[in-house]
C-alpha positions as CSV (number, residue, x, y, z in Angstrom):
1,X,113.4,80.1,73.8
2,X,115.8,80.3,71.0
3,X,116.1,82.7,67.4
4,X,118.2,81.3,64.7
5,X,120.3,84.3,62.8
6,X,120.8,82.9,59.3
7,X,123.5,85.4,58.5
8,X,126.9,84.5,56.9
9,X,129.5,83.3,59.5
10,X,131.3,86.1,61.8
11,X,128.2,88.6,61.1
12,X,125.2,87.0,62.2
13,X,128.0,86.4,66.1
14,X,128.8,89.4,65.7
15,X,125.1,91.1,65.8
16,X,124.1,88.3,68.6
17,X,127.5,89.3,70.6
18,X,126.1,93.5,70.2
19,X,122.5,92.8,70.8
20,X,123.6,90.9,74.3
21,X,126.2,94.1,75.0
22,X,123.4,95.9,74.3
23,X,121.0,94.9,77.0
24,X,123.4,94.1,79.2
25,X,125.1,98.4,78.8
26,X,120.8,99.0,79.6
27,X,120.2,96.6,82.5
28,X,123.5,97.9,84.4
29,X,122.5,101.5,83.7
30,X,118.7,100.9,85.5
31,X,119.3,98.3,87.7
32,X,120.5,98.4,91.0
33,X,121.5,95.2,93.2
34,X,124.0,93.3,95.3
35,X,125.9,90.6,94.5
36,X,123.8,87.5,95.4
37,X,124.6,84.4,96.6
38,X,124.3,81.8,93.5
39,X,121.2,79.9,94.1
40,X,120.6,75.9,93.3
41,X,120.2,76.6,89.7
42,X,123.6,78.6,89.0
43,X,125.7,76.0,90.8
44,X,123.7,73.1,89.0
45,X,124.5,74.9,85.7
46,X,128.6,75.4,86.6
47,X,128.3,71.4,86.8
48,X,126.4,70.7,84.1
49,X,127.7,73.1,81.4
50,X,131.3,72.8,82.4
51,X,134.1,72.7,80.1
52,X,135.3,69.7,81.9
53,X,133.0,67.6,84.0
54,X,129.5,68.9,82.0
55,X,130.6,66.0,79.3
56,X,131.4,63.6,82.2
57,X,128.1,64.1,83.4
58,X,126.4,63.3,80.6
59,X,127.6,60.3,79.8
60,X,127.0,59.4,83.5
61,X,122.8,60.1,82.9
62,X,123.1,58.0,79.5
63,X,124.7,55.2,80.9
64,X,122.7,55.3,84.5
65,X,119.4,55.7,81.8
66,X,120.6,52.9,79.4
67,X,121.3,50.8,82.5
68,X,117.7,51.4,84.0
69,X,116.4,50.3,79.9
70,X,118.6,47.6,80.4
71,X,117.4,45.9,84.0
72,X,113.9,47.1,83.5
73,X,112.9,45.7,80.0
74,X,113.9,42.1,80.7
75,X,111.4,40.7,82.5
76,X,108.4,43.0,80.7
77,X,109.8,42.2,77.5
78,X,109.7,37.7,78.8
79,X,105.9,38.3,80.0
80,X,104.6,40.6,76.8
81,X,106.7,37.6,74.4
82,X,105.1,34.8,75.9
83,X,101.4,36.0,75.8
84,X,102.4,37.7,72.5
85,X,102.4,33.6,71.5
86,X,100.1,32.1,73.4
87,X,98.2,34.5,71.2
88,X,100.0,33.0,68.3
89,X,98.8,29.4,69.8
90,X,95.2,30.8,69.6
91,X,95.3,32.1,65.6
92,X,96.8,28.8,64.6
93,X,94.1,27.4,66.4
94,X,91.5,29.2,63.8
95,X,93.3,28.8,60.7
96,X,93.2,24.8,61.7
97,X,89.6,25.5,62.4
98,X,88.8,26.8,59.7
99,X,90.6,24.1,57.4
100,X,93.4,26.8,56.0
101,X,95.9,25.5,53.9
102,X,99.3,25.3,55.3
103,X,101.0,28.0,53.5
104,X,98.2,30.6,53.9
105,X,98.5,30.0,57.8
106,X,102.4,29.7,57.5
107,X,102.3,33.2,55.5
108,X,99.7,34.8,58.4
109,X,100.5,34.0,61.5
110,X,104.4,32.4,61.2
111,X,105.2,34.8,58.8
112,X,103.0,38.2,59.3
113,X,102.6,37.7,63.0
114,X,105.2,36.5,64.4
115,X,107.1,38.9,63.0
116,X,104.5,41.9,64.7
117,X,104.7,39.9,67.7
118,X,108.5,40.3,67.8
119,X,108.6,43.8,67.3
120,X,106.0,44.3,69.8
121,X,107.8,42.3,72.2
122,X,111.5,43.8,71.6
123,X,110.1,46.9,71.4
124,X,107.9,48.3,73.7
125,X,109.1,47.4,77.3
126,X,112.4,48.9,76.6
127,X,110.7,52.4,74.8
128,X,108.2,52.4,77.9
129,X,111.0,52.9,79.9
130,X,113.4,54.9,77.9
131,X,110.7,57.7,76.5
132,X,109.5,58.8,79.9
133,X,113.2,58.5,81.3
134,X,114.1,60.9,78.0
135,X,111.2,63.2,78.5
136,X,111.7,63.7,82.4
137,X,115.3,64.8,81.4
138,X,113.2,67.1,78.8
139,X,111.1,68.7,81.3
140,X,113.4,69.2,83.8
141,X,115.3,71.4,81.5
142,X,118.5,69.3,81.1
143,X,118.7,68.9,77.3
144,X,118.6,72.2,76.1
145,X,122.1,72.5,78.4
146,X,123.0,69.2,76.2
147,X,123.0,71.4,73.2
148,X,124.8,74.1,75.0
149,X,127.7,72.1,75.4
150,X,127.6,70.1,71.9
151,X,127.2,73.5,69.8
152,X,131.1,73.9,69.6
153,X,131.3,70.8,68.1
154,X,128.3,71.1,65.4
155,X,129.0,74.5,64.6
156,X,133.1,73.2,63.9
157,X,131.2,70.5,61.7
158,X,129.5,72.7,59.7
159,X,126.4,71.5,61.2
160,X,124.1,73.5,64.3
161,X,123.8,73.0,67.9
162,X,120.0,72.3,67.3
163,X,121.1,69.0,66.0
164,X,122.4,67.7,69.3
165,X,118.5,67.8,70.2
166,X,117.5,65.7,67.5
167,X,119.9,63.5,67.8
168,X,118.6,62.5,71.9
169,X,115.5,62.1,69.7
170,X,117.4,59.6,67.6
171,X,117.9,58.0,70.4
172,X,114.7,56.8,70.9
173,X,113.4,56.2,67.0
174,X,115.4,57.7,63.9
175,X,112.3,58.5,62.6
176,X,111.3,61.1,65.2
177,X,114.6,62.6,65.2
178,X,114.0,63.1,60.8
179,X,110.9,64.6,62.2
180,X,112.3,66.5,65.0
181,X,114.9,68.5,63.0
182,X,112.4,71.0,61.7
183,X,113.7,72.7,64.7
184,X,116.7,73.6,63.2
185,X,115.5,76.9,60.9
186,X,118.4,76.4,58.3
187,X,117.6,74.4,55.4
188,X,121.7,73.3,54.8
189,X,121.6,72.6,58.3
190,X,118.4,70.9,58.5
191,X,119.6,68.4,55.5
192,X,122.6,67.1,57.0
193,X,120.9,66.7,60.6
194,X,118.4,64.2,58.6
195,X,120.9,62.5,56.9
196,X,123.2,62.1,60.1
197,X,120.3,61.2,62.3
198,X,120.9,57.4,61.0
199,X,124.3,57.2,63.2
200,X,122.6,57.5,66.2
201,X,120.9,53.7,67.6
202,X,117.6,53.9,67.7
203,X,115.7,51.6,69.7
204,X,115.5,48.9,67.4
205,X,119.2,48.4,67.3
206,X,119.6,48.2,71.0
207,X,118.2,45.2,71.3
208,X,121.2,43.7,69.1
209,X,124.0,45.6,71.1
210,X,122.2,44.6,74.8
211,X,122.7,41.4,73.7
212,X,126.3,40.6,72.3
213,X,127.4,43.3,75.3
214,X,125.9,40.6,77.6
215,X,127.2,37.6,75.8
216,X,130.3,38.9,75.3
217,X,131.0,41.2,78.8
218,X,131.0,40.0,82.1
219,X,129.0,42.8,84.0
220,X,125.7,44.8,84.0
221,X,127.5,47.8,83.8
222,X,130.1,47.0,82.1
223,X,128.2,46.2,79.3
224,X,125.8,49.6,79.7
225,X,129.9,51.0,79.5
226,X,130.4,48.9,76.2
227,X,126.7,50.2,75.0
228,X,127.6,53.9,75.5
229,X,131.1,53.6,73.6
230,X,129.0,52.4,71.0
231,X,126.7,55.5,71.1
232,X,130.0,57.7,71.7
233,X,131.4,56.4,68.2
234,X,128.1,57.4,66.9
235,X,128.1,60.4,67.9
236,X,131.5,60.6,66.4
237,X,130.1,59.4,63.1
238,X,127.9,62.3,63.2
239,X,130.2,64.6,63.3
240,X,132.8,63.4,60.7
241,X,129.9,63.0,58.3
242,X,128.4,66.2,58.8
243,X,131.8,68.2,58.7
244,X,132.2,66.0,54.8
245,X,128.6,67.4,53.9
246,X,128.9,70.5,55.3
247,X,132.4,70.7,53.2
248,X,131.3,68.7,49.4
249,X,127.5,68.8,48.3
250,X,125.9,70.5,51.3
251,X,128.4,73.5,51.1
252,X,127.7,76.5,53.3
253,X,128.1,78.7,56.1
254,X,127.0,77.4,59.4
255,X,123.8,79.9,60.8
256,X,124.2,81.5,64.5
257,X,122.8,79.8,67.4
258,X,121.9,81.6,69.9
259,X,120.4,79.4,73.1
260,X,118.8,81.1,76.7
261,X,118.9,78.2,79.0
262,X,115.5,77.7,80.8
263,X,114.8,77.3,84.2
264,X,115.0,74.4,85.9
265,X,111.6,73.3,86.7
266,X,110.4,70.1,88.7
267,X,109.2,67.6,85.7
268,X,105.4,66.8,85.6
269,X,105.6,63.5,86.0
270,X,101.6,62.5,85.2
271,X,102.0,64.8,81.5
272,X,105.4,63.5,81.0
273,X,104.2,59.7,80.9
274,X,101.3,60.1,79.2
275,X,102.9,62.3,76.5
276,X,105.8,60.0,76.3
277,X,103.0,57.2,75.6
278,X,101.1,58.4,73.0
279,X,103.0,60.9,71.5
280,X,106.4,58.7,71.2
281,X,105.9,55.2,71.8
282,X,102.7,54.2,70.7
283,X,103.7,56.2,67.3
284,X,106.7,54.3,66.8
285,X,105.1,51.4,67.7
286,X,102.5,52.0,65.3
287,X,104.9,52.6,62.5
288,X,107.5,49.7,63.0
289,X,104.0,47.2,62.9
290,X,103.1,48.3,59.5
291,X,106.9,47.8,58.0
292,X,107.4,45.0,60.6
293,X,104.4,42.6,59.0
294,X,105.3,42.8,55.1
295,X,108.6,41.7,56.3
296,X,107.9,38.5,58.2
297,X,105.8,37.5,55.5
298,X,108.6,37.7,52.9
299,X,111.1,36.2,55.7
300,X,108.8,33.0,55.9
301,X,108.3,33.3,51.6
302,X,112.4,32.7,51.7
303,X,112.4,30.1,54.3
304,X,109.8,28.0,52.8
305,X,110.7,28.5,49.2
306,X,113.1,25.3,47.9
307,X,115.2,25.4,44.9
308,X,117.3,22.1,44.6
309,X,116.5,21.1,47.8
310,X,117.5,24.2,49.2
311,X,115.4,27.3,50.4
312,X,115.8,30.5,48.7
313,X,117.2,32.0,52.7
314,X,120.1,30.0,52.8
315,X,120.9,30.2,49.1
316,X,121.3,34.0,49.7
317,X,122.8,33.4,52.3
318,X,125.6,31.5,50.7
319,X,125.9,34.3,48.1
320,X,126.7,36.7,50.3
321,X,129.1,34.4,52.3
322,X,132.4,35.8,50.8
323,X,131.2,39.6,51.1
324,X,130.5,39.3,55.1
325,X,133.9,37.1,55.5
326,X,135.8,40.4,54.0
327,X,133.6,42.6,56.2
328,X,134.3,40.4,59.4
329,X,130.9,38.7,59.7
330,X,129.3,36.0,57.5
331,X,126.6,35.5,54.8
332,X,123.5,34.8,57.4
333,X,124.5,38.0,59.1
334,X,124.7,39.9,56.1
335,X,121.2,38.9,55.2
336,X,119.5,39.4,58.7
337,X,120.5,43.2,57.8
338,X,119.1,43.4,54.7
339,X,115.5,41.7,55.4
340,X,116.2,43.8,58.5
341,X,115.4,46.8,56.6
342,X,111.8,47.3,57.0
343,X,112.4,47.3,61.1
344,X,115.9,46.4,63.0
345,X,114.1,44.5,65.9
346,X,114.0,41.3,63.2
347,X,117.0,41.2,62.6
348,X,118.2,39.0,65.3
349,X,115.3,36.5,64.7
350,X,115.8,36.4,61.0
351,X,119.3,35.5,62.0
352,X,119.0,32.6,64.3
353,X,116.3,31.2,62.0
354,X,119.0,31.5,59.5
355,X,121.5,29.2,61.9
356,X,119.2,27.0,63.3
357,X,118.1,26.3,59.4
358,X,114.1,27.0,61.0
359,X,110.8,27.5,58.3
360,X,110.0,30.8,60.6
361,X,110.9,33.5,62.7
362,X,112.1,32.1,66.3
363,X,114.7,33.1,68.7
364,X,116.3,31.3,71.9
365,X,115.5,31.3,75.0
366,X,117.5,33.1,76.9
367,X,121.2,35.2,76.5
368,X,122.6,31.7,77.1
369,X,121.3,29.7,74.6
370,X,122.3,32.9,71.9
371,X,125.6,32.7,73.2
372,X,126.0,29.3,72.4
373,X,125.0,29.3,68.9
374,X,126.8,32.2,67.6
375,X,130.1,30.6,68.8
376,X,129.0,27.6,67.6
377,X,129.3,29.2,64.5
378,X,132.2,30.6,64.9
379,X,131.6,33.9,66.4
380,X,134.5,35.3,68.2
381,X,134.8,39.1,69.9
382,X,135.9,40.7,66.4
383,X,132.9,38.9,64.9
384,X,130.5,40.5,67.7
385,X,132.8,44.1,67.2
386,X,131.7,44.1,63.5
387,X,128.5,43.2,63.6
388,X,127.5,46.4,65.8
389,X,129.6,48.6,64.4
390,X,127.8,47.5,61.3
391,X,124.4,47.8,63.1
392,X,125.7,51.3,64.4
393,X,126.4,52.8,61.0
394,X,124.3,50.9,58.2
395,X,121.3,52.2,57.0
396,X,118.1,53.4,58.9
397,X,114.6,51.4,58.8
398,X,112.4,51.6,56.0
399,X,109.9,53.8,58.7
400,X,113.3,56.6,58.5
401,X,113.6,56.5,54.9
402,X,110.4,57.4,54.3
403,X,110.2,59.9,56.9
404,X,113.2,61.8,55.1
405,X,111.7,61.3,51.4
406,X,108.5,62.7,53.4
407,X,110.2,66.3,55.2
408,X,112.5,66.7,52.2
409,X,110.2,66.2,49.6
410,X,112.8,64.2,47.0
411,X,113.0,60.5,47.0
412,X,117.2,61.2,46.3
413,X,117.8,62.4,50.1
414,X,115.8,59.2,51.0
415,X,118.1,57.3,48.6
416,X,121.8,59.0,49.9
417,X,120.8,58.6,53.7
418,X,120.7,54.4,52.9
419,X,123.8,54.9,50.4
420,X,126.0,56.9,52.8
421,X,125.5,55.2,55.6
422,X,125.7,51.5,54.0
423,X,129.2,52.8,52.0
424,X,130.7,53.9,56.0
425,X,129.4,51.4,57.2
426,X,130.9,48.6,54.9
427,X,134.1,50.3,54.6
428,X,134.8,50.9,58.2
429,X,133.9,46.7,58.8
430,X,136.4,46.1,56.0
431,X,139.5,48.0,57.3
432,X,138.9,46.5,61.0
433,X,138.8,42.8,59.9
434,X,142.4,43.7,57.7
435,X,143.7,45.5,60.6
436,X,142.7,42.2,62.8
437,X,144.1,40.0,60.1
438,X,147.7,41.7,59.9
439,X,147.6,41.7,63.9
440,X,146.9,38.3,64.5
């Protein structure tokens, strides 16, 4: 498939570039034929590896994919939710039953449950769709031509055209893209694709930009349009922050990467859905409940903890009020993010319990009602602008920390890719809302 030449710079082309002239001086000296007609796959390949319509293309797929996520998770997502609680319904039941004490049931099932149950809910219909979409694309033989076409732009950035791979894996679940850069035989290069991985949404943080695109955009497709730019800037992330790795404390000369396209080959659409099931959903599932439930509990801990009169949720809040002004949001946003740590899919529950002033994790009913409170409290366009930019470049889940302490085998990587990331992040918020300020 593909042979990574770890050789400095020019050399390890220039041996690729002679081995290729190579075989190429034997075939023409042994093989005799006529010039063809290009068949199905060569005129595919002039489309999708052009200079100036492959990239066109690819963001067509993306959006058309994100679209189908988009349109085909609603209605799942509303039917898993509601029996997700009628479950919750049934629990409460038992604890009652069984004479609980308030708190104990609070803690369990509107703490530790609910906070599952949203995962669950938020999660899975929208990874059911987008894994099998991702892995069709896979089989067909599509991506490896993604990373033809991205390589010029790694390899510029110091970084290798492997990395455009694991960062469709990104797409899905950071965590499985940290995993999925052992592809990349470099060690240099391996580091900054972990550490850039973050920049990519994973499928906890669409949730978030699917729904201020639709609050805040009129269309369907436009806001699958405003969803993409969002994925294009951080892709654009990636790149800027590998080219300052690749330049200060990951110094280095970029390895070869030489690629042989594969055949196209009609997907197998039976292996690709069950493999995209176990393998990839259910996994991320799996790992998202087990961070997900520690952090509902401590969410309802804060909500139903008083000092003066006041719980400990909105306390924090208010003390990190003036900090999300200067970074174009607000305290209660701030702190969604941070309890949002152990799994992004909270973090829009945390904050409407946070508005609405609740003792547990709830959210609206319906895009409508969301709407309405956020400008209620004063949410405008730059508000809903900062807020995924912020989501886009801030810090990975607590599952994609531990993955990168896990494959690099140092708790410090762990600790620079939620540093790095937070620092861009926060910096980047803080310019926009002075370059809004000075405009308006």
């Amino acid at each position: 498939m593909s042979a990574g030449l770890h050789l400095p710079g020019s050399y390890g082309d220039a041996i690729a570039s002679a081995v290729y002239r190579r075989a190429e001086g034997i075939a023409a000296r042994v093989v005799r034929r006529g010039r063809p007609e290009p068949g199905w796959s060569d005129r595919l390949d002039d489309l999708v590896t052009s200079r100036w319509l492959g990239y066109p293309v690819m963001a067509a797929l993306l959006c058309g994919a994100l679209w189908l996520t988009i349109t085909g998770s609603n209605y799942p997502s509303q039917g898993l939710t509601r029996g997700l609680f009628w479950l919750e319904g049934v629990l409460e039941s038992m604890m009652l039953s069984l004479d609980a004490p308030w708190w104990l049931t609070g803690l369990l099932v509107h703490g530790t449950y609910r906070g599952v149950a949203w995962v669950v809910g938020v999660m899975l219909p929208p990874m059911a769709i987008f894994f099998p979409l991702f892995s069709l694309l896979e089989d067909f033989g599509y991506l490896p031509r993604v990373a033809f076409n991205l390589d010029r732009f790694f390899k510029g950035a110091g970084g290798h055209g492997k990395q455009a791979l694991t960062m469709c894996m990104g797409l899905g679940c950071n965590a499985a893209g940290v995993t999925a850069c052992r592809i990349i035989e470099s060690p240099r290069e391996r580091l900054i694709a972990m550490l850039t991985n973050v920049f990519v949404p994973c499928n906890g943080r669409f949730p978030l930009f699917f729904a201020l695109a639709s609050i805040f955009v009129s269309t369907s497709w436009l806001g699958s349009a405003v969803v993409v730019a969002v994925i294009m800037a951080g892709v654009g992330a990636t790149l800027l922050v590998s080219l300052v790795l690749s330049r200060t404390i990951l110094r280095g000369l970029p390895s070869s990467f030489v690629l042989e396209l594969p055949p196209y080959r009609p997907p197998h659409v039976g292996k690709v859905l069950v493999r995209s099931l176990f393998d990839r959903t259910l996994v991320v599932l799996t790992r998202a409940v087990w961070v997900a439930a520690p952090a509902g509990a401590v969410t309802w801990v804060l909500a139903n903890t008083y000092v003066s009169r006041v719980s400990l949720l909105a306390q924090t809040a208010l003390a990190l009020d003036a900090l999300g002004r200067a970074l174009g949001m607000d305290g209660h946003i701030l702190l969604a993010f941070v309890l949002g740590l152990p799994a992004n899919e909270i973090v829009v529950p945390v904050l409407v319990m946070g508005y609405m002033g609740s003792a547990a994790l709830l959210e609206l009913d319906g895009l409508r009602a969301l709407g309405q409170l956020l400008v209620s409290r004063g949410w405008t366009l730059h508000t809903a602008v900062s807020v995924m930019l912020f989501s886009l470049l801030h810090y990975p889940c607590g599952t994609t920390l531990l993955t990168i302490a896990r494959e690099t085998r140092s708790l410090r990587w762990a600790v620079l890719g939620a540093v790095l990331p937070l620092g861009l992040a926060g910096s980047t918020c803080f310019v926009l809302n002075l370059l809004v300020k000075l405009v308006a």
